[in-house]
Backbone as a chain_set.jsonl record, in Angstrom:
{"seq": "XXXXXXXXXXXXXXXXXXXXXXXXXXXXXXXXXXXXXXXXXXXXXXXXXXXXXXXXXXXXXXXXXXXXXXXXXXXXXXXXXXXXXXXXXXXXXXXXXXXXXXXXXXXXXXXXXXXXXXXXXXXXXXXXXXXXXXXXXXXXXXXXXXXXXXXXXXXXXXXXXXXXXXXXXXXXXXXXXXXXXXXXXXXXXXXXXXXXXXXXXXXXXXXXXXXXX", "coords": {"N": [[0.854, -1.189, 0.0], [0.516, 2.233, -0.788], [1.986, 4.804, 1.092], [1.342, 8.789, 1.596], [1.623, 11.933, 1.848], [-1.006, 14.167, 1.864], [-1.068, 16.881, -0.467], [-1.691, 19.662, -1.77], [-2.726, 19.408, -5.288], [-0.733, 19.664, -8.013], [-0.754, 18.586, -10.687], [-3.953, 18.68, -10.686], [-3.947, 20.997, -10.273], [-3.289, 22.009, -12.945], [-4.062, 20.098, -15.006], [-7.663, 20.744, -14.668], [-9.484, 18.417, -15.637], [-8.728, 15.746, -14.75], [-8.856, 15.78, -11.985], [-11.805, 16.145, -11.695], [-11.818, 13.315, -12.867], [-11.372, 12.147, -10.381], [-13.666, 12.405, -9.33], [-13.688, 14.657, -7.747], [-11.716, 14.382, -5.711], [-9.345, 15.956, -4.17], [-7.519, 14.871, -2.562], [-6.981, 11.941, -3.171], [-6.331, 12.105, -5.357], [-3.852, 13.511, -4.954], [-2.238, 12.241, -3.258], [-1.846, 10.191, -5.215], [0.215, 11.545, -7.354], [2.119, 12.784, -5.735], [3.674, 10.074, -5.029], [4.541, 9.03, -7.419], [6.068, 11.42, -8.09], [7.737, 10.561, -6.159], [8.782, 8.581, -7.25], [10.187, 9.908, -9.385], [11.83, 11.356, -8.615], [13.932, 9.376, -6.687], [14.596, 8.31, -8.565], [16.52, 9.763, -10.32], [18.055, 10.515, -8.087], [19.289, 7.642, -7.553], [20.361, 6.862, -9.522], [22.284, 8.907, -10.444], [23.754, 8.457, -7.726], [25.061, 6.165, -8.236], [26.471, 6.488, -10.65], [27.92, 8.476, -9.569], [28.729, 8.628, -7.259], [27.983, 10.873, -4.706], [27.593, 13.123, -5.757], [26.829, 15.417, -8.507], [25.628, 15.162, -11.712], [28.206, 16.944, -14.03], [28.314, 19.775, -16.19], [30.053, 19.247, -18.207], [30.111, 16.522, -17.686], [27.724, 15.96, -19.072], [28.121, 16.306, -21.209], [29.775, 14.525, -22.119], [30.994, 12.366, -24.484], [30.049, 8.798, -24.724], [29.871, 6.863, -26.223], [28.257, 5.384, -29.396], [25.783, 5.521, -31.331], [24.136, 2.314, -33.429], [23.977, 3.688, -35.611], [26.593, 5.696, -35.86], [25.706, 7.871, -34.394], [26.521, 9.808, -32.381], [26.683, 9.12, -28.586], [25.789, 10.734, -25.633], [26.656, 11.517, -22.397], [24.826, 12.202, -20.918], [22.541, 11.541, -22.044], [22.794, 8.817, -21.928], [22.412, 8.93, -19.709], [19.56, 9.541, -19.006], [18.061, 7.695, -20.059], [19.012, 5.374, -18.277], [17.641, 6.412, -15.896], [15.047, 6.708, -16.761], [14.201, 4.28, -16.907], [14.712, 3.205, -14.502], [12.682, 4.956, -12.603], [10.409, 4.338, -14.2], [9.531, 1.776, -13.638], [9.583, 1.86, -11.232], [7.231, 3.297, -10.852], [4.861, 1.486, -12.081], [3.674, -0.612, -10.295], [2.368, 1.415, -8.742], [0.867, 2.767, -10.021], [-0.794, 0.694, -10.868], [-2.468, 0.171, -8.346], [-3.218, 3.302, -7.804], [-4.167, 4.523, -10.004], [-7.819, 4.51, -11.571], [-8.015, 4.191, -14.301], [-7.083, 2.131, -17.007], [-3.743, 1.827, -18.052], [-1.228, 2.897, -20.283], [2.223, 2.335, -21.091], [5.053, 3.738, -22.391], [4.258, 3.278, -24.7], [4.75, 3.04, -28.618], [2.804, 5.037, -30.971], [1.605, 5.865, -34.148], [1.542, 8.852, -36.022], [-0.924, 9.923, -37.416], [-1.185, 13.724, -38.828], [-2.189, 14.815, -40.371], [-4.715, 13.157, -41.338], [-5.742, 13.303, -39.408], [-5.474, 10.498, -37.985], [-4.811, 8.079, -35.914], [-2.756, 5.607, -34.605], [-1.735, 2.191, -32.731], [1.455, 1.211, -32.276], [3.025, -2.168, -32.368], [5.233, -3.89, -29.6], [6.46, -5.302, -31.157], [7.105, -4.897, -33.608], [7.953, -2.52, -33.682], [10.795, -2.873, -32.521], [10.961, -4.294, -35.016], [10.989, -2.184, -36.641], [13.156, -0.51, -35.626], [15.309, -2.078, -36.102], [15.909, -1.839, -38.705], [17.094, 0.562, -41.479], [18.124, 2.297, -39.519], [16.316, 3.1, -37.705], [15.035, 5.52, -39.133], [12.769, 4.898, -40.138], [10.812, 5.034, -38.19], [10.505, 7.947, -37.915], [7.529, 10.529, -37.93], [6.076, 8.593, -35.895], [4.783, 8.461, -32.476], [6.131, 8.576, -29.47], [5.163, 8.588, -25.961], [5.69, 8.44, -22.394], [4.125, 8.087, -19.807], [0.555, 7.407, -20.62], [-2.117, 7.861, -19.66], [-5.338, 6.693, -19.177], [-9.187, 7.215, -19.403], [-10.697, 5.287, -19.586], [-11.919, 2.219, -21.848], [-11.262, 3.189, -24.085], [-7.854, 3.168, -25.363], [-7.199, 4.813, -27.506], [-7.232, 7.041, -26.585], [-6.825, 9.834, -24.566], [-6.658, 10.724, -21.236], [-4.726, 11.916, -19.381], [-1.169, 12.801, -20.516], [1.56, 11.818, -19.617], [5.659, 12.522, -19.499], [8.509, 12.121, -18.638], [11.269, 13.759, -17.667], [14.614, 14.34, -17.216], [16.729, 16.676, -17.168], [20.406, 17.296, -17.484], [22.709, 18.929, -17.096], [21.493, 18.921, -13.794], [20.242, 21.727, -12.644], [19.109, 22.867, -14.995], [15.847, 23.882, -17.251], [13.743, 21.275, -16.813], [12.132, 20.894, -20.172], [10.211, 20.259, -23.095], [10.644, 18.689, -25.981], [11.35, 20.192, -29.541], [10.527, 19.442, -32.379], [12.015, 18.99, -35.107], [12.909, 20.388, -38.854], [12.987, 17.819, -40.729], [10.858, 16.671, -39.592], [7.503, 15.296, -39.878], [6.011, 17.131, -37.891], [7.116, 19.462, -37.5], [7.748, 22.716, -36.294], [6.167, 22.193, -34.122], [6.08, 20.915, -30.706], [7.102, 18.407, -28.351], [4.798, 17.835, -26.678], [2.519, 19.128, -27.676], [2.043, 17.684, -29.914], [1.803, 15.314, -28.583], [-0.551, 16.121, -27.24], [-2.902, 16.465, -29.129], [-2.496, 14.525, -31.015], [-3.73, 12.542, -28.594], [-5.255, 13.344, -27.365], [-6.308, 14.866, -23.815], [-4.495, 16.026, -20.964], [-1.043, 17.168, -21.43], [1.875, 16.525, -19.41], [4.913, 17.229, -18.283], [7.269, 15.335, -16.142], [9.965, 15.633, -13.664], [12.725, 15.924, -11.43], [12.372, 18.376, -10.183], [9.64, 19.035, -10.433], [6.648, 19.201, -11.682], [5.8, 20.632, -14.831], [3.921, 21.963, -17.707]], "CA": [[0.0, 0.0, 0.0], [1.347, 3.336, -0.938], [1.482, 5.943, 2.132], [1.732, 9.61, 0.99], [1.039, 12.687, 2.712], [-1.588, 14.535, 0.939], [-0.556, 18.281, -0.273], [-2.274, 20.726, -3.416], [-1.991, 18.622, -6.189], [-0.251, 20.26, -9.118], [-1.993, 18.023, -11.805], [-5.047, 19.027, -10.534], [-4.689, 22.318, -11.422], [-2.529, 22.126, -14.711], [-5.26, 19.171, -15.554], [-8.441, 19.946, -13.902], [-10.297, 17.411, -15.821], [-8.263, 14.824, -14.313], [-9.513, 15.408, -10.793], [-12.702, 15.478, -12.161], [-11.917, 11.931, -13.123], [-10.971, 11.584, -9.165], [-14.678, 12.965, -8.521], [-13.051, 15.389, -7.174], [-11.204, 13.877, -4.771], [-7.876, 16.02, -4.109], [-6.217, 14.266, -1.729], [-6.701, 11.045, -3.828], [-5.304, 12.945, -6.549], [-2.525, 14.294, -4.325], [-1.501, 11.091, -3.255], [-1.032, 9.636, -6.711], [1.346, 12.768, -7.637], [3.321, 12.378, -4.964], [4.164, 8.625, -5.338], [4.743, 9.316, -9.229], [6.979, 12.281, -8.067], [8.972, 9.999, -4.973], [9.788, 7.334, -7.867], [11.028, 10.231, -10.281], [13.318, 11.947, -7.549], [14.492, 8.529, -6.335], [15.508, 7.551, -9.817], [17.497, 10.529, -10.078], [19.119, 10.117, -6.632], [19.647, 5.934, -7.448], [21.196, 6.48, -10.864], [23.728, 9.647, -9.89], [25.003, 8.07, -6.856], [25.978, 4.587, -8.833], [27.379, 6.84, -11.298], [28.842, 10.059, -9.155], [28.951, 9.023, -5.724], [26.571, 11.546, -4.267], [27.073, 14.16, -6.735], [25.695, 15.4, -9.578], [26.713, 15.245, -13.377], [28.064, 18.812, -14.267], [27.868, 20.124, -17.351], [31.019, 18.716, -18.907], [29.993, 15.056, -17.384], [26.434, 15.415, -19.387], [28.629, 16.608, -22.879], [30.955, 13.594, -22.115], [30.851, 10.998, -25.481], [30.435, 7.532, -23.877], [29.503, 5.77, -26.841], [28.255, 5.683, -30.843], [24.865, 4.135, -31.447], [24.914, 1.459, -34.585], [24.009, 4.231, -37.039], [27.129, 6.247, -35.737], [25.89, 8.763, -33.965], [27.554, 9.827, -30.29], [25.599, 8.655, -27.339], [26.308, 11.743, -24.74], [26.463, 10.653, -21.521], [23.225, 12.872, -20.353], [21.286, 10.552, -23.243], [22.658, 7.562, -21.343], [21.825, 8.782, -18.076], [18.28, 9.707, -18.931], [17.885, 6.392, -20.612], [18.796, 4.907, -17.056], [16.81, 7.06, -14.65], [13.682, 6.45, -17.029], [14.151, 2.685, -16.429], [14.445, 3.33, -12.92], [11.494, 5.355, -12.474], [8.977, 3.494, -14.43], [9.572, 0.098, -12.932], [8.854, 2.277, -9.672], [5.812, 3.473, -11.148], [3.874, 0.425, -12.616], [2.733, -0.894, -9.281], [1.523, 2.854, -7.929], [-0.168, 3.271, -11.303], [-2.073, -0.234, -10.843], [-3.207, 0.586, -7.311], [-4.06, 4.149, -7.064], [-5.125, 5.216, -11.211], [-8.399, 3.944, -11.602], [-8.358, 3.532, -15.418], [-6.13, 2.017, -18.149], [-2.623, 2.406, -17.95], [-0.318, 2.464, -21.389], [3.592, 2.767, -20.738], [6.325, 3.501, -23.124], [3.151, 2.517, -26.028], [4.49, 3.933, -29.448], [2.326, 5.099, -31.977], [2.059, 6.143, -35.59], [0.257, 9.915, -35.665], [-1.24, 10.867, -39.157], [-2.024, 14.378, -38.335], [-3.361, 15.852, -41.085], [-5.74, 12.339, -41.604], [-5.701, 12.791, -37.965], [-5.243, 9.238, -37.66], [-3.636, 7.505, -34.555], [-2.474, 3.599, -34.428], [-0.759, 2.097, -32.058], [2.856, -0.031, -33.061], [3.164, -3.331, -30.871], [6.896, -3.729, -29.717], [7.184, -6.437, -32.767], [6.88, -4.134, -34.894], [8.369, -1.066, -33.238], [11.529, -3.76, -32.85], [11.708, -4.337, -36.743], [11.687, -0.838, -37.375], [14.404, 0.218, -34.92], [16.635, -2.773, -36.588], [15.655, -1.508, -39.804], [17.588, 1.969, -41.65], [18.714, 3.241, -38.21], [15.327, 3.887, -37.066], [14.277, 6.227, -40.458], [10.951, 4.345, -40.484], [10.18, 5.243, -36.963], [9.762, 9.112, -38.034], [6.182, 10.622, -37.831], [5.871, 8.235, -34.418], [5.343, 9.282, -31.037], [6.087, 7.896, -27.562], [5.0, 9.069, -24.408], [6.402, 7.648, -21.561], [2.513, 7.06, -19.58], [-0.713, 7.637, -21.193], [-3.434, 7.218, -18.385], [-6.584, 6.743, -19.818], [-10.19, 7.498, -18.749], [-11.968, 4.474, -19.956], [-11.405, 1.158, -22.557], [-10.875, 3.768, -25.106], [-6.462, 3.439, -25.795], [-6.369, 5.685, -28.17], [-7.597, 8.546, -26.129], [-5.989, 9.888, -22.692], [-7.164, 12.069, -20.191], [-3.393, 12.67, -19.221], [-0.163, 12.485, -20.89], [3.185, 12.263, -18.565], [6.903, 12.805, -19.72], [9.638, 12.004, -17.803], [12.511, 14.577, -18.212], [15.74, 14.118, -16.889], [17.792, 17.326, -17.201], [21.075, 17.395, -17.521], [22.918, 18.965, -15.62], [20.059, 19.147, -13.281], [19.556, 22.477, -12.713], [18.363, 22.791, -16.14], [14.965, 23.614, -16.867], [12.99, 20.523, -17.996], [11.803, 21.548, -21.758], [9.408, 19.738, -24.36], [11.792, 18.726, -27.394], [10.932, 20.302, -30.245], [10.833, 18.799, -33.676], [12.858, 19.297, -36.6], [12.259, 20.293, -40.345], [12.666, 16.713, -41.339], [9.827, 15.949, -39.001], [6.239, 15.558, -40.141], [5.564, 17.689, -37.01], [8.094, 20.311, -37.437], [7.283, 23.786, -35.634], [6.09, 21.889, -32.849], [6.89, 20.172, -29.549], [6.315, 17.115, -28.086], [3.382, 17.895, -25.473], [1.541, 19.58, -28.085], [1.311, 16.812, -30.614], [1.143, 14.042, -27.799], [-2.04, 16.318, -26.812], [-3.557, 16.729, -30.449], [-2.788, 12.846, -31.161], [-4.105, 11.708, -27.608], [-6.646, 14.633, -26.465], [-6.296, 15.127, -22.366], [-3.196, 17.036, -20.833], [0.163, 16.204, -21.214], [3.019, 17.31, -18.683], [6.389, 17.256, -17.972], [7.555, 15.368, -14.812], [11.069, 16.249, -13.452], [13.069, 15.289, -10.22], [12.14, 19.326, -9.941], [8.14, 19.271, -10.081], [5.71, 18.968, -12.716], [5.529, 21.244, -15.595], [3.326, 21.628, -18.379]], "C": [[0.889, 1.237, 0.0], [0.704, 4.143, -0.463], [2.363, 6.887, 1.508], [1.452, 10.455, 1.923], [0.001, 13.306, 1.453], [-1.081, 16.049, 0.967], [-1.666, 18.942, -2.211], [-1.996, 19.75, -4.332], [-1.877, 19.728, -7.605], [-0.757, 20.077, -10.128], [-3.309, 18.744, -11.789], [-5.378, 20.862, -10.916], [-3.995, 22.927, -12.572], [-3.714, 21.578, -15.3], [-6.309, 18.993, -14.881], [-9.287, 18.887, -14.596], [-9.833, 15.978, -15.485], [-8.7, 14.729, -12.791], [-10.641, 15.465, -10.672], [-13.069, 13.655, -12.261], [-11.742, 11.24, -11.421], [-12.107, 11.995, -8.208], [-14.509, 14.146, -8.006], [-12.38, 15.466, -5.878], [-9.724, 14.0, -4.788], [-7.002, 15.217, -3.589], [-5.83, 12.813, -2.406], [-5.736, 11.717, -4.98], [-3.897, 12.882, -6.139], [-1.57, 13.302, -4.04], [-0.596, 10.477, -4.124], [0.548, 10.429, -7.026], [2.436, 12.639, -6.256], [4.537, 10.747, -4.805], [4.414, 8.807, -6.452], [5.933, 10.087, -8.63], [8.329, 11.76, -7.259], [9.803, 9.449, -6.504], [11.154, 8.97, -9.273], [12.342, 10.867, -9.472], [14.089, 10.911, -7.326], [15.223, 8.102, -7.879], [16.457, 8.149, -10.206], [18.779, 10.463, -8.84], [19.549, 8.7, -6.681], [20.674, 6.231, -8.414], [22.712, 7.97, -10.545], [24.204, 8.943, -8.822], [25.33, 6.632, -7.61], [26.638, 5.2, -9.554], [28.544, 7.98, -10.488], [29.196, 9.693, -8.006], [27.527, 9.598, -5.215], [26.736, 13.198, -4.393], [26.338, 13.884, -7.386], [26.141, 15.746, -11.154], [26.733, 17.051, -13.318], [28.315, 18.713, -15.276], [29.167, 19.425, -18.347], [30.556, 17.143, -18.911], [28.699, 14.636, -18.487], [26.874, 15.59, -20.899], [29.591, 15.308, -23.112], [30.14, 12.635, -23.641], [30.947, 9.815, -24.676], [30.001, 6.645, -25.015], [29.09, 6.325, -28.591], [26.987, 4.569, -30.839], [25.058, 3.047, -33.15], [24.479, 2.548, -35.639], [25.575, 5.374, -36.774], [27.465, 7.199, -35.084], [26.14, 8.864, -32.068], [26.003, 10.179, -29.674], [26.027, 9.792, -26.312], [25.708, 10.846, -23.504], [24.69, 11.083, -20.479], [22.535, 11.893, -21.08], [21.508, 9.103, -22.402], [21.888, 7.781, -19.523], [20.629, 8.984, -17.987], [17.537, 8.614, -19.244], [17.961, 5.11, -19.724], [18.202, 4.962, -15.833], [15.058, 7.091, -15.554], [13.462, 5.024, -16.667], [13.439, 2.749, -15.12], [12.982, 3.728, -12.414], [10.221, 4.992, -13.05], [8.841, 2.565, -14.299], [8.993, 0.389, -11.519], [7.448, 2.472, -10.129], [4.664, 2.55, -11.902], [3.117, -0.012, -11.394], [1.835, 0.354, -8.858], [0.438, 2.656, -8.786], [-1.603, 2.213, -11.245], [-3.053, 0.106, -9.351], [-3.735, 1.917, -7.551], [-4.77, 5.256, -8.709], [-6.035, 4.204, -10.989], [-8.973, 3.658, -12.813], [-6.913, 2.962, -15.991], [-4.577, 2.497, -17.91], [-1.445, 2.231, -19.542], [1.248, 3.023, -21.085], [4.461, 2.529, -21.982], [5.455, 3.12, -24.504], [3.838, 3.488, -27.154], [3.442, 3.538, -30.331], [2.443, 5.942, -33.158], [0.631, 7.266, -35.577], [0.315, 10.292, -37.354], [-1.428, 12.341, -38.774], [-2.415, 15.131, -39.152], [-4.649, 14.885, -41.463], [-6.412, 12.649, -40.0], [-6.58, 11.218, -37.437], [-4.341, 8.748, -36.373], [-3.712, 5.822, -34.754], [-1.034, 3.766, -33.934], [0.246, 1.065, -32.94], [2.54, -0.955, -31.945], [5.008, -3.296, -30.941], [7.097, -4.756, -30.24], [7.967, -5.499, -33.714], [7.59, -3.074, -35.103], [10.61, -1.846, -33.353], [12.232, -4.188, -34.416], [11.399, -3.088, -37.375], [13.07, -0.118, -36.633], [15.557, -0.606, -35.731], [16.978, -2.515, -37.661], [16.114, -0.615, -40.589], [17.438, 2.607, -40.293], [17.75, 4.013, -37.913], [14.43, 4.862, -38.014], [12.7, 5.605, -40.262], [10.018, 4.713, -39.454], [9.661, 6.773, -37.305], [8.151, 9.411, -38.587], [5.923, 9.726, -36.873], [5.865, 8.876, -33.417], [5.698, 8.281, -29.845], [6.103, 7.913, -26.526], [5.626, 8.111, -23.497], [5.101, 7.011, -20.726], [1.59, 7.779, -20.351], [-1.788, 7.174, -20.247], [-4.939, 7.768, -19.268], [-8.362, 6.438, -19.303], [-11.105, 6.469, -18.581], [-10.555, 2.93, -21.065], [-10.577, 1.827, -24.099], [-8.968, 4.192, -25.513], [-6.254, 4.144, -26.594], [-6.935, 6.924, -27.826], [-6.888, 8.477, -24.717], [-6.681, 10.865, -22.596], [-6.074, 12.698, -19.592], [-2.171, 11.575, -19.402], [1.427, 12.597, -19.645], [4.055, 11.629, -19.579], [7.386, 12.643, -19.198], [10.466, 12.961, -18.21], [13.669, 14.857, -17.324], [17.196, 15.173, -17.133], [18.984, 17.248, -17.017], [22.372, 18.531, -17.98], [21.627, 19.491, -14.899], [19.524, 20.518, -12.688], [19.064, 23.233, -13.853], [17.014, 22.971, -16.243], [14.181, 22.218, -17.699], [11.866, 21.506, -19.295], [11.103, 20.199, -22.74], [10.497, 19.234, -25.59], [10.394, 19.026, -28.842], [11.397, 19.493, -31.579], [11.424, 19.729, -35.173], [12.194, 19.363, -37.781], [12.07, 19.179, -40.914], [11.201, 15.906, -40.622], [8.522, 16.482, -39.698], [5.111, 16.909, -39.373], [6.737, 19.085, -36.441], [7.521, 21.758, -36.832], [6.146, 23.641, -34.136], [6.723, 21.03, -31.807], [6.334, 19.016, -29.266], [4.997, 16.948, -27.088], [2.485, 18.917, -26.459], [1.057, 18.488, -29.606], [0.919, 15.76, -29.69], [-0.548, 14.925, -27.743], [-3.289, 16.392, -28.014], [-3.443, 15.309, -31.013], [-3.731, 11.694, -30.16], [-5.259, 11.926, -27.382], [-5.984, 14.419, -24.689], [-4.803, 16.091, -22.79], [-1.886, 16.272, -20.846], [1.465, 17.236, -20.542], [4.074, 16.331, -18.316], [6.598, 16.542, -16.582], [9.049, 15.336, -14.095], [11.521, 16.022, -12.255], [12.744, 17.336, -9.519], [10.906, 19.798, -9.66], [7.612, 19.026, -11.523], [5.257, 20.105, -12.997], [4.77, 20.86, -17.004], [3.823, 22.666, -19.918]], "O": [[1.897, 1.284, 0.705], [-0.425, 4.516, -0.78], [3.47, 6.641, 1.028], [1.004, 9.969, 2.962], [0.172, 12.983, 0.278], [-0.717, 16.556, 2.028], [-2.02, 18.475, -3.294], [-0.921, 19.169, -4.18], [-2.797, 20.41, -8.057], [-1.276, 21.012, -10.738], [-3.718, 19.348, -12.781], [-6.262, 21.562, -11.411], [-4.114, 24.068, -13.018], [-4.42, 22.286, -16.017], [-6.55, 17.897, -14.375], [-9.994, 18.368, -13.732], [-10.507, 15.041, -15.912], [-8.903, 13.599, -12.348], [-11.052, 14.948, -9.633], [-14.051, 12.996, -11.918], [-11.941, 10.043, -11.216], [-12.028, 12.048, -6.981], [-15.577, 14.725, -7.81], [-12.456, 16.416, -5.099], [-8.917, 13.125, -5.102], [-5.908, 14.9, -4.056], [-4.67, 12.409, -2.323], [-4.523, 11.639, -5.178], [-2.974, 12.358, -6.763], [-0.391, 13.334, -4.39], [0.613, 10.248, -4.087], [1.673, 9.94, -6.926], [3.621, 12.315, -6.328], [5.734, 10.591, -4.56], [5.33, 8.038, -6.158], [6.962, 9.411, -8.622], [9.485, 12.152, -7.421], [10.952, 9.731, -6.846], [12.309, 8.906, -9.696], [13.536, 10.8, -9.762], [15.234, 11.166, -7.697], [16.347, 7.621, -8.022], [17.436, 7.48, -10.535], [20.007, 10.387, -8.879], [20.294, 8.423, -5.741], [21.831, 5.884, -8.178], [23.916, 7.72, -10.493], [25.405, 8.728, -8.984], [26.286, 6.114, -7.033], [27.792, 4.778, -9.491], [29.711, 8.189, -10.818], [30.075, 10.392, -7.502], [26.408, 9.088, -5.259], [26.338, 14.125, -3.687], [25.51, 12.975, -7.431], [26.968, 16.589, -11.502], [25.976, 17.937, -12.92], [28.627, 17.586, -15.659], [28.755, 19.124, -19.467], [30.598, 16.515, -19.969], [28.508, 13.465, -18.816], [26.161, 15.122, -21.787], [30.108, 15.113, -24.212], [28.943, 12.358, -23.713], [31.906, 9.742, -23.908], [29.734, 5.501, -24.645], [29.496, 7.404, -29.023], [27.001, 3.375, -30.541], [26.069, 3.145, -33.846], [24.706, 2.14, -36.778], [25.685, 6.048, -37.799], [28.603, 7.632, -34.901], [25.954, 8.191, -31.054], [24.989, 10.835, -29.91], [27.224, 9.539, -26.167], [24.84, 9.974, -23.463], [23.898, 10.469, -19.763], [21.72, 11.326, -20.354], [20.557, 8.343, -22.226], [21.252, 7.141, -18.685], [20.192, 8.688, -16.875], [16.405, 8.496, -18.774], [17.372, 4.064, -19.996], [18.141, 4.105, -14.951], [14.049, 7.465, -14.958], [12.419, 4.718, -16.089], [12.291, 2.518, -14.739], [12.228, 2.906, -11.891], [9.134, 5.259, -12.538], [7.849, 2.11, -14.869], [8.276, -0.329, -10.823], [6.564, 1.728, -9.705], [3.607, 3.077, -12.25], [1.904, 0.196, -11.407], [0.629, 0.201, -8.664], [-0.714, 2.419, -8.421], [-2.791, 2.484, -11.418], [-4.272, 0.258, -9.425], [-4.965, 1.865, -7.539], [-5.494, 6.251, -8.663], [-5.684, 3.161, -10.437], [-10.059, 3.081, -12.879], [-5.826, 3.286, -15.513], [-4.385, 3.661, -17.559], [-0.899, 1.13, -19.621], [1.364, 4.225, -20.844], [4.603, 1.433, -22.524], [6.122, 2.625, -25.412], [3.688, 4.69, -26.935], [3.082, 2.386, -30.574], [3.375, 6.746, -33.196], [-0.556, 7.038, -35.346], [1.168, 10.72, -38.132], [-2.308, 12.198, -37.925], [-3.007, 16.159, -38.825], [-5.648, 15.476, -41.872], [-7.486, 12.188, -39.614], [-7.639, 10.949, -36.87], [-3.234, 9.201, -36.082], [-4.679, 5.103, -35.007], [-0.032, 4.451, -34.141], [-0.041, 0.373, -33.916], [1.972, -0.675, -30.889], [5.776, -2.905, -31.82], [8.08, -5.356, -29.805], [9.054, -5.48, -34.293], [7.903, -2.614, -36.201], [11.465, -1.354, -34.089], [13.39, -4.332, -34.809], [11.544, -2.948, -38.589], [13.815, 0.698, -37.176], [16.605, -0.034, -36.03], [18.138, -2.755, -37.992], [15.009, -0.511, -41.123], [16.56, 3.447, -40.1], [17.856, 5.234, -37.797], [13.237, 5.016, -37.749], [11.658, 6.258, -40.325], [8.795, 4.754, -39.592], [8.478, 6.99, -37.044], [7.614, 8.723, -39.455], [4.773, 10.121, -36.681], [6.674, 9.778, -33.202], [5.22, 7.157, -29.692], [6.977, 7.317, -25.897], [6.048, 7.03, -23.906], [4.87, 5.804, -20.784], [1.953, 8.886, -20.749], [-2.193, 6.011, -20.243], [-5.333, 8.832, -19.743], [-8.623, 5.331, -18.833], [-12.052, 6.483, -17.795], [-9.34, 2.732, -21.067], [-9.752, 1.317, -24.858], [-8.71, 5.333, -25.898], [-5.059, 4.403, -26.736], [-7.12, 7.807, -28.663], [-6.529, 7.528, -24.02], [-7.188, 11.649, -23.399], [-6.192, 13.87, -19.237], [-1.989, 10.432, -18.984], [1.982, 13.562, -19.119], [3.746, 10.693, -20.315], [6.799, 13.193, -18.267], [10.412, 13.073, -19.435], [13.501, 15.842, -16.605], [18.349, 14.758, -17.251], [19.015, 17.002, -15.811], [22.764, 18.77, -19.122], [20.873, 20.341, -15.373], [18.379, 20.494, -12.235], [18.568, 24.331, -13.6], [16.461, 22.297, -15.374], [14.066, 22.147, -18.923], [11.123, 22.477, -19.149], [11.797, 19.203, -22.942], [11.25, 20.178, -25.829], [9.292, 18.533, -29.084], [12.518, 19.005, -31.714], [11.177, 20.729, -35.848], [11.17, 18.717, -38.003], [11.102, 19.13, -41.673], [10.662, 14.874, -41.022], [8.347, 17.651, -40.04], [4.086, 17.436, -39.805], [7.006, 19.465, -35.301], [6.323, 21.738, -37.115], [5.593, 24.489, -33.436], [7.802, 20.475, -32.018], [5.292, 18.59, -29.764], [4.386, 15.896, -26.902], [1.647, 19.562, -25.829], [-0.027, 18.557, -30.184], [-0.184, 15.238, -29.853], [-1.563, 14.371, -28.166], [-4.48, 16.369, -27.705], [-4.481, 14.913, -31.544], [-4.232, 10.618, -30.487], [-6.179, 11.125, -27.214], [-5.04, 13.634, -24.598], [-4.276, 16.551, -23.803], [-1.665, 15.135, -20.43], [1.88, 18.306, -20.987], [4.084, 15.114, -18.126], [6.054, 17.177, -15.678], [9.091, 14.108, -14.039], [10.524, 15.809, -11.565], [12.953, 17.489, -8.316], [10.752, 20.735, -8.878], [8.373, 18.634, -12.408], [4.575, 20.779, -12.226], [4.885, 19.727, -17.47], [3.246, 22.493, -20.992]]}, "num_chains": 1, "name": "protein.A"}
């Protein structure tokens, strides 16, 4: 059972139609957000001290090259460390999510956004799998992939709220949306404004700093 204290919940008023979905039941709300928020701080604080001790990467440590993925391009060590503190933190968050959301949960789900058919379909990780092995990922563009998608009902290809993980580096950084590139289908925007125009509900940022939208 996951004990929290209850405090304002932030969601609740970035996304009130999400505590709507909680009846309006802040402190349930509040709860959730706080257990969501322990696992993202803790994953931050697990994965710097195995790597730092009980520092914190500084800005040279997050520009460091540690690697070359198979199409060539340099792995920075911030890309690996965000790539380890998302692990971390959503292995914490699968149990919370089954106890205290009370719909649907999709994690890490990509899908394929038409958006001028405005079409949505999801990939299964077969599929998502033989396109990553495939031209160095090329096939994957026009995809998205939220990290959760909590959803109101049976309906998966709709959410009532989108979460992000974001993993700044160096951490007083502010967490930021990534925007998309000219080669992208979705170029002149960011990623929390097509997740929200592919999904519908809200989609925010969550950060070992607080939850932004």
């Amino acid at each position: 059972m996951v004990s929290t204290v209850a405090v304002a919940s932030t969601i609740g008023l970035l996304a009130p139609e999400v505590l709507g979905f909680f009846q309006n039941d802040e402190e349930e709300l509040s709860r959730l957000e706080v257990a969501l928020m322990a696992c993202v701080q803790r994953a931050e604080r697990d994965i710097n001290a195995e790597r730092f001790g009980y520092g914190a990467p500084t800005a040279a440590d997050c520009n460091a090259v540690v690697g070359a993925d198979r199409c060539g391009r340099p792995i920075y060590q911030s890309m690996e460390l965000g790539t380890l503190k998302h692990a971390h933190a959503l292995a914490c968050m699968q149990d919370i999510l089954k106890e205290l959301w009370p719909g649907p949960v999709s994690i890490e789900q990509r899908y394929r956004f038409y958006r001028h058919a405005k079409v949505l379909e999801t990939i299964s990780r077969e599929q998502e799998k033989r396109l990553l092995d495939a031209d160095c990922a090329e096939e994957l563009r026009g995809t998205i992939k939220p990290d959760v998608v909590l959803h109101a009902d049976r309906h998966l290809l709709r959410a009532i709220l989108i979460l992000d993980l974001k993993f700044p580096c160096p951490g007083d950084r502010e967490p930021r949306w990534t925007k998309y590139g000219d080669k992208s289908p979705y170029d002149g925007f960011n990623q929390g404004q097509i997740y929200q125009e592919a999904l519908g509900g809200k989609a925010l940022m969550l950060s070992p700093k607080g939850i932004f939208d």
